[in-house]
C-alpha positions in Angstrom: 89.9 -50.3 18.1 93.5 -50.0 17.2 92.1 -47.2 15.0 91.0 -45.0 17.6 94.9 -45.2 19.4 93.8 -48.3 22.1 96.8 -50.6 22.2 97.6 -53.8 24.1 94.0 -54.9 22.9 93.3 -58.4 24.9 89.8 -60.5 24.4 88.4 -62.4 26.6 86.3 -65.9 25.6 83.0 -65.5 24.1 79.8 -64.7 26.4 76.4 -65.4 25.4 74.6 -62.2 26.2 71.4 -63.2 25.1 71.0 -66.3 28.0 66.9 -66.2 28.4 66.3 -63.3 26.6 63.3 -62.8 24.5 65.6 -62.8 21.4 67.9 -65.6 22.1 66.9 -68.0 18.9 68.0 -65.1 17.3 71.1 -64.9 18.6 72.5 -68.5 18.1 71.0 -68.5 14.5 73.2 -65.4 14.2 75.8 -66.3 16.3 76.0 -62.9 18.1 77.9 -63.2 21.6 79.3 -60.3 23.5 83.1 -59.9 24.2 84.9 -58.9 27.6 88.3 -56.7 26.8 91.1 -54.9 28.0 92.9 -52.1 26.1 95.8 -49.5 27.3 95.4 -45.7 25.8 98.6 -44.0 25.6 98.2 -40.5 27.1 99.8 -38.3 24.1 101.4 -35.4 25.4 
């Protein structure tokens, strides 16, 4: 992210997105959760 010029990058605690999905086995084998997050992009002028 801090590629693209996002700075101030802040993650929230891991979500599991796949709650009752079909797919959710899956997901845990896996470990795949989703991620809330802020970031700031500087306006370049």
């Amino acid at each position: 992210m801090e590629g693209v010029g996002l700075t101030d990058l802040r993650f929230g605690e891991p979500v599991d997105t796949y709650e009752g999905a079909p797919g959710e086995g899956n997901a845990r084998t896996f470990g795949v959760h989703g991620y809330a997050f802020t970031a700031i992009k500087p306006l370049h002028t």
